[in-house]
PyMOL CGO cylinders between C-alpha atoms (Angstrom):
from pymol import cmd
from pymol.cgo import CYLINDER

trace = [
    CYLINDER, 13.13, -55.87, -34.82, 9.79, -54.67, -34.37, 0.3, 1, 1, 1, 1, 1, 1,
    CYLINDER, 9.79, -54.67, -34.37, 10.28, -55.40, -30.34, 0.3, 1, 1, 1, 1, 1, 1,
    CYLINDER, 10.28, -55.40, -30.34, 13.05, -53.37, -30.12, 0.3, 1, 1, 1, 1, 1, 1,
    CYLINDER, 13.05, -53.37, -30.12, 10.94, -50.21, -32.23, 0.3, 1, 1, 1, 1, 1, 1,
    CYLINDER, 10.94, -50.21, -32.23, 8.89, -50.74, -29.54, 0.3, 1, 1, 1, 1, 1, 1,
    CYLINDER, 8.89, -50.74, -29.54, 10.66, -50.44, -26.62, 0.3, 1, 1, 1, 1, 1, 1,
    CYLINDER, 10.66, -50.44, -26.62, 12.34, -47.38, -28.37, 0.3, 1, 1, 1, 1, 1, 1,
    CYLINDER, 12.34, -47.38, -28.37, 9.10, -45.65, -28.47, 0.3, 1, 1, 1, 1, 1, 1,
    CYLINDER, 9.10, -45.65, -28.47, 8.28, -46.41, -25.08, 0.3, 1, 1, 1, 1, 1, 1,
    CYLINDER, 8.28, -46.41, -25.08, 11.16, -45.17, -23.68, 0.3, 1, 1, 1, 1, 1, 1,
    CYLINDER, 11.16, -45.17, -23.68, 10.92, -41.95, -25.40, 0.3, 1, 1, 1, 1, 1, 1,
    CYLINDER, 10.92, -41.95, -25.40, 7.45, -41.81, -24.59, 0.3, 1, 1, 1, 1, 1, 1,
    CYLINDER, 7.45, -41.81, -24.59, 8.68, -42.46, -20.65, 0.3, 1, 1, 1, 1, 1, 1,
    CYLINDER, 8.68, -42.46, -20.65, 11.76, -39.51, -21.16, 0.3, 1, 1, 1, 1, 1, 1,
    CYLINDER, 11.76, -39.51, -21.16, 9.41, -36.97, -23.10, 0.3, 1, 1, 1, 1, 1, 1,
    CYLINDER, 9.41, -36.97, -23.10, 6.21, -37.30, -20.21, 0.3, 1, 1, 1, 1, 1, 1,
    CYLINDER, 6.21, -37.30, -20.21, 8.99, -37.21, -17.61, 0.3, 1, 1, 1, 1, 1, 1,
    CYLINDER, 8.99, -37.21, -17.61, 10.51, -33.89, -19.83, 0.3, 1, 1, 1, 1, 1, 1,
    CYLINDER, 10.51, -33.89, -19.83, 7.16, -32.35, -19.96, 0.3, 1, 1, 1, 1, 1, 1,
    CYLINDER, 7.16, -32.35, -19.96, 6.16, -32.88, -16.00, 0.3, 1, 1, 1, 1, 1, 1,
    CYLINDER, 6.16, -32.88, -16.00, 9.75, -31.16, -15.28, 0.3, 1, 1, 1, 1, 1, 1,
    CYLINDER, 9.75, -31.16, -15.28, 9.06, -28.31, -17.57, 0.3, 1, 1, 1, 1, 1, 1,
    CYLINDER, 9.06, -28.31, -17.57, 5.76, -27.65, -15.86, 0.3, 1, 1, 1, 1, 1, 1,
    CYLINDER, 5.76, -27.65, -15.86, 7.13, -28.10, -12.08, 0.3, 1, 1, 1, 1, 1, 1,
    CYLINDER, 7.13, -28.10, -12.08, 9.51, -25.65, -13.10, 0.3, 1, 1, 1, 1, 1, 1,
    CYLINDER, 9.51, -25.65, -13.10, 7.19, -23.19, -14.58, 0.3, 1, 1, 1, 1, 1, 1,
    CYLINDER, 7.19, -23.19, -14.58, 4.90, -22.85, -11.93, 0.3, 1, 1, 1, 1, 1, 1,
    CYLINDER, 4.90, -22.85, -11.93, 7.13, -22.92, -9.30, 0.3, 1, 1, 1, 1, 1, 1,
    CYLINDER, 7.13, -22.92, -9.30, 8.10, -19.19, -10.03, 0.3, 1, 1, 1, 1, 1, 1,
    CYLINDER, 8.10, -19.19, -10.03, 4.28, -17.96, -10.09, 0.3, 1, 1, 1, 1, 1, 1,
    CYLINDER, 4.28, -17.96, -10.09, 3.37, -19.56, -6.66, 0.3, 1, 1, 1, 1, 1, 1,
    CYLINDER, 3.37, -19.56, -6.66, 6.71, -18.06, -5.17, 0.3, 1, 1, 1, 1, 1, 1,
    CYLINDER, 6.71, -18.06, -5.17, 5.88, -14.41, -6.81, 0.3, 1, 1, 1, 1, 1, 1,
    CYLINDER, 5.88, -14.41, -6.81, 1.97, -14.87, -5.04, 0.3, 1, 1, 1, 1, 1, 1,
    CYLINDER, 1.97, -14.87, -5.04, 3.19, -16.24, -1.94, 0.3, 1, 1, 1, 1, 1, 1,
    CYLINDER, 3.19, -16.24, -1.94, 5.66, -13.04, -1.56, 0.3, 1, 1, 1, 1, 1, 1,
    CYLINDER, 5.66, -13.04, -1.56, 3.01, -9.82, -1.59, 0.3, 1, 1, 1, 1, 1, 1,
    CYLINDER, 3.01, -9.82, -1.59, 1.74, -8.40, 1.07, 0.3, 1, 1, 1, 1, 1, 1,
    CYLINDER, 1.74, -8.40, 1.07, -1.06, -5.95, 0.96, 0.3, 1, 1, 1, 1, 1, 1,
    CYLINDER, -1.06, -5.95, 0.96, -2.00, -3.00, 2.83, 0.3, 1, 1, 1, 1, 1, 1,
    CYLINDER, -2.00, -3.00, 2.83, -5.21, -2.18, 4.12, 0.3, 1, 1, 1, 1, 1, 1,
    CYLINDER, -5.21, -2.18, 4.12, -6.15, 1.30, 4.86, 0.3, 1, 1, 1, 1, 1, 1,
    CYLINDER, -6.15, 1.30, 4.86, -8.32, 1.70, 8.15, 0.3, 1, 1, 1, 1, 1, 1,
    CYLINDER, -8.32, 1.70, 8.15, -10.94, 4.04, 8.94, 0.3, 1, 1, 1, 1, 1, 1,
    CYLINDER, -10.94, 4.04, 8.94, -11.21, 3.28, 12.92, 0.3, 1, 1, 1, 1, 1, 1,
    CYLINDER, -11.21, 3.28, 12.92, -7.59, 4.55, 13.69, 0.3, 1, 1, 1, 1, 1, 1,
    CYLINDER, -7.59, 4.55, 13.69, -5.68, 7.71, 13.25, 0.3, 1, 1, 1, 1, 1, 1,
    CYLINDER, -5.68, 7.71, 13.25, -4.03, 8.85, 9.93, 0.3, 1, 1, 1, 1, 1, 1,
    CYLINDER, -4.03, 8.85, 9.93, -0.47, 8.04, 11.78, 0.3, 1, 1, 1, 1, 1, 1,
    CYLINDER, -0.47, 8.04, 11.78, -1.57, 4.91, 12.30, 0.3, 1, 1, 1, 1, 1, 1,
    CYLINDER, -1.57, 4.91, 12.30, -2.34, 4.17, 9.26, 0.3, 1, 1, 1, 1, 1, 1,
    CYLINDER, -2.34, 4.17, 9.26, 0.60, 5.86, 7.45, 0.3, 1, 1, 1, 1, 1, 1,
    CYLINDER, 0.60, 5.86, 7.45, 2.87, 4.21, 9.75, 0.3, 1, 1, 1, 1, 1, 1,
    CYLINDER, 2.87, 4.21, 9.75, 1.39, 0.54, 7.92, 0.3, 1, 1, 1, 1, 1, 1,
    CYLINDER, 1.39, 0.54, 7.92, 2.47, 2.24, 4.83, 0.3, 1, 1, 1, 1, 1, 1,
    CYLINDER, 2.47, 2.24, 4.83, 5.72, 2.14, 6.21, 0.3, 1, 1, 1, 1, 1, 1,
    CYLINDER, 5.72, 2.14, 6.21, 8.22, 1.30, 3.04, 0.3, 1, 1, 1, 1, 1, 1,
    CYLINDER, 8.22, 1.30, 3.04, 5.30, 1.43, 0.81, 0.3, 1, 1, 1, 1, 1, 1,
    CYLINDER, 5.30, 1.43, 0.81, 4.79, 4.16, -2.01, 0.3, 1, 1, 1, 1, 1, 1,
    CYLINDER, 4.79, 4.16, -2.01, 1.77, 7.06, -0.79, 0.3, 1, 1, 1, 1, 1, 1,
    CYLINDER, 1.77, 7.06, -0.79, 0.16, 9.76, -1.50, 0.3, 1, 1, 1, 1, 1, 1,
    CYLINDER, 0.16, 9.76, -1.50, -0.85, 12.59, 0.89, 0.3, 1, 1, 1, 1, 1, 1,
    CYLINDER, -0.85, 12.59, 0.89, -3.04, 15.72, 0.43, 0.3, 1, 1, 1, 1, 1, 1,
    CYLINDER, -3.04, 15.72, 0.43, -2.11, 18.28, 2.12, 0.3, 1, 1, 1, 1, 1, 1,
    CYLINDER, -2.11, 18.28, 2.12, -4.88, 20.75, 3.59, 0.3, 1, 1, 1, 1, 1, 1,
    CYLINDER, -4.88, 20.75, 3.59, -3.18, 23.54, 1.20, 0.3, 1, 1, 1, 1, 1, 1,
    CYLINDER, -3.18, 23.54, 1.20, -4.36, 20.94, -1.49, 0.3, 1, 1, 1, 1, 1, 1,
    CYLINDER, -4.36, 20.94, -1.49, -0.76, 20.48, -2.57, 0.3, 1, 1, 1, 1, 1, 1,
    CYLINDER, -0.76, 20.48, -2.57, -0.19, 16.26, -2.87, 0.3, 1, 1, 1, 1, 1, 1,
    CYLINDER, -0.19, 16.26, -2.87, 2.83, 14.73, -2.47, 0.3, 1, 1, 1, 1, 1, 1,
    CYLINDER, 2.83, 14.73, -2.47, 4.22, 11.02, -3.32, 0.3, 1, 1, 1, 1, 1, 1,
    CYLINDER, 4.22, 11.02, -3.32, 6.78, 9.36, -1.81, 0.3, 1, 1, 1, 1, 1, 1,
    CYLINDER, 6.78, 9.36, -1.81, 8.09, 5.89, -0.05, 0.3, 1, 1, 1, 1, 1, 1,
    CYLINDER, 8.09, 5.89, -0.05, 6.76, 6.25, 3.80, 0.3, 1, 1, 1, 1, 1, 1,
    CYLINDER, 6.76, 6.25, 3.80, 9.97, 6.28, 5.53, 0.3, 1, 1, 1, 1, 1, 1,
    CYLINDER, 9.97, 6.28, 5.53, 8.83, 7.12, 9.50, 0.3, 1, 1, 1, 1, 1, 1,
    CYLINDER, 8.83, 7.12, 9.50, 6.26, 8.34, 11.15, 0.3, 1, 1, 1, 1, 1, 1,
    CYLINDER, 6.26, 8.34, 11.15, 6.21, 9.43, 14.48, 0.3, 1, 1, 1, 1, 1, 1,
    CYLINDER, 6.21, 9.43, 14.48, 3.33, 11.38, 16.59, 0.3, 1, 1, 1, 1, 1, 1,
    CYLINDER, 3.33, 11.38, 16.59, 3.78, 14.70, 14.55, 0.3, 1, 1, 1, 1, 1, 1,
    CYLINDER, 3.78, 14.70, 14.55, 5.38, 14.30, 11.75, 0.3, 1, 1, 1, 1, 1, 1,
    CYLINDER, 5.38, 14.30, 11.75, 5.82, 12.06, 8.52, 0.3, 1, 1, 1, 1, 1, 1,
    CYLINDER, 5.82, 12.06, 8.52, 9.40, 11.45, 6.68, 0.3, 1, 1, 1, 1, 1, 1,
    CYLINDER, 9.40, 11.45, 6.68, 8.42, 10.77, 3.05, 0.3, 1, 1, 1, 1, 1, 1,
    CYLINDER, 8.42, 10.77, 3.05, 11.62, 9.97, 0.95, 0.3, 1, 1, 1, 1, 1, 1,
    CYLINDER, 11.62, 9.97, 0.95, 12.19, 9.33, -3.06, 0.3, 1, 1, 1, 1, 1, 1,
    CYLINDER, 12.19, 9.33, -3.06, 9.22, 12.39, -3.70, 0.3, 1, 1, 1, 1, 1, 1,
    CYLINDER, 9.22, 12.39, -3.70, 8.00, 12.09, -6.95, 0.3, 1, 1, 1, 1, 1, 1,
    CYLINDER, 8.00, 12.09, -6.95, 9.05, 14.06, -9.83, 0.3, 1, 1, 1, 1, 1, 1,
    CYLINDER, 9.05, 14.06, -9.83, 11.86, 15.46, -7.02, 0.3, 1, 1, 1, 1, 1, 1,
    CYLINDER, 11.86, 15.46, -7.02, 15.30, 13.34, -7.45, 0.3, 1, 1, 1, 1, 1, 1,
    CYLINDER, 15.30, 13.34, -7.45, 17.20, 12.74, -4.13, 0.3, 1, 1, 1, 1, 1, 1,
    CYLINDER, 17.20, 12.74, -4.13, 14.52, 14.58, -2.00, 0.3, 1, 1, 1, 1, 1, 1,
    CYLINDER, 14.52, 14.58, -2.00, 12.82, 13.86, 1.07, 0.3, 1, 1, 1, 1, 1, 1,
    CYLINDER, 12.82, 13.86, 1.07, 9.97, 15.47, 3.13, 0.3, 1, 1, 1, 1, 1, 1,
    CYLINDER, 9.97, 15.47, 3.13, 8.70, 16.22, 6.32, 0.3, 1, 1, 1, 1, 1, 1,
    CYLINDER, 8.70, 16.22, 6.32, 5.11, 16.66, 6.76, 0.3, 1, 1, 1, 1, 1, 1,
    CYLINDER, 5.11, 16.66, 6.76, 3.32, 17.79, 9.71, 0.3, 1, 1, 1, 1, 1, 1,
    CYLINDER, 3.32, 17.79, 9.71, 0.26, 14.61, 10.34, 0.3, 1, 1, 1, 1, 1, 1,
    CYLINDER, 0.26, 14.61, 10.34, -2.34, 17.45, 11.08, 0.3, 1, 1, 1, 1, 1, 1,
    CYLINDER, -2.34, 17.45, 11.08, -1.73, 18.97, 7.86, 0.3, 1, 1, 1, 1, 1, 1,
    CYLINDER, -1.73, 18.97, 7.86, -2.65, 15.94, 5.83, 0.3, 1, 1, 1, 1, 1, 1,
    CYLINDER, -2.65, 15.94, 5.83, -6.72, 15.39, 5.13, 0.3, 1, 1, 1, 1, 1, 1,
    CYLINDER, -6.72, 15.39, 5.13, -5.74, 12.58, 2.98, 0.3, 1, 1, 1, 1, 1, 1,
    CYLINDER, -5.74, 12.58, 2.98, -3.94, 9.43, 2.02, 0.3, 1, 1, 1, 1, 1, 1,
    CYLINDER, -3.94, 9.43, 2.02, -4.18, 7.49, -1.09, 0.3, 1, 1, 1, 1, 1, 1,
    CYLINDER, -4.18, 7.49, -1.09, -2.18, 4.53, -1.38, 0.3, 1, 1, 1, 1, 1, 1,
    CYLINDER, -2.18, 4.53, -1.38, -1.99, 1.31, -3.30, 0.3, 1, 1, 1, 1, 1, 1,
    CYLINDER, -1.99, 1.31, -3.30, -3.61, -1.35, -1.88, 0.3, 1, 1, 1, 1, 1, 1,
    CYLINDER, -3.61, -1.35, -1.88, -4.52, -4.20, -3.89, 0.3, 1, 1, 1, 1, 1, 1,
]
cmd.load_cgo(trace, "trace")
């Protein structure tokens, strides 16, 4: 009797380590795929603003306008002149379009 007790416990031992390791695969598996999936934006202070709003592309920003008015948005397009910001800020269903030489500033998130 006392065999069998044993083998009982070792087998549940066996199935509740195995349990456990399966659990924890499964757990972490989720984190390393949510790490493995960002990508971060640098800004650059040896090219032009366009150039560096046009990495923001499809990324949330910030721009200061020389009028000192700012404006958020999702960088849409950017082309030599001008910027297309859509989904402003506080603005439902709006878009911009911003001349580049009347920005002195981006913010954006970057880390």
């Amino acid at each position: 009797m006392k065999a069998w007790s044993g083998k009982i416990l070792l087998v549940s031992g066996i199935g509740l380590a195995a349990l456990l390791m399966i659990s924890l695969a499964v757990a972490i598996q989720p984190v390393q795929a949510a790490g493995e999936g960002k990508q971060y934006v640098q800004l650059n202070s040896g090219i032009s603003l366009a150039d560096n709003l046009t990495a923001l592309k499809g990324k949330a920003a910030t721009v200061f306008l020389s009028s000192g008015q700012s404006m958020t948005g999702i960088v849409k397009d950017v082309n030599a002149n001008i910027l297309h910001l859509e989904k402003i800020s506080e603005k439902e269903f709006y878009d911009a379009l911003i001349r580049i030489d009347m920005i002195s500033a981006i913010e954006a998130r970057v880390r």
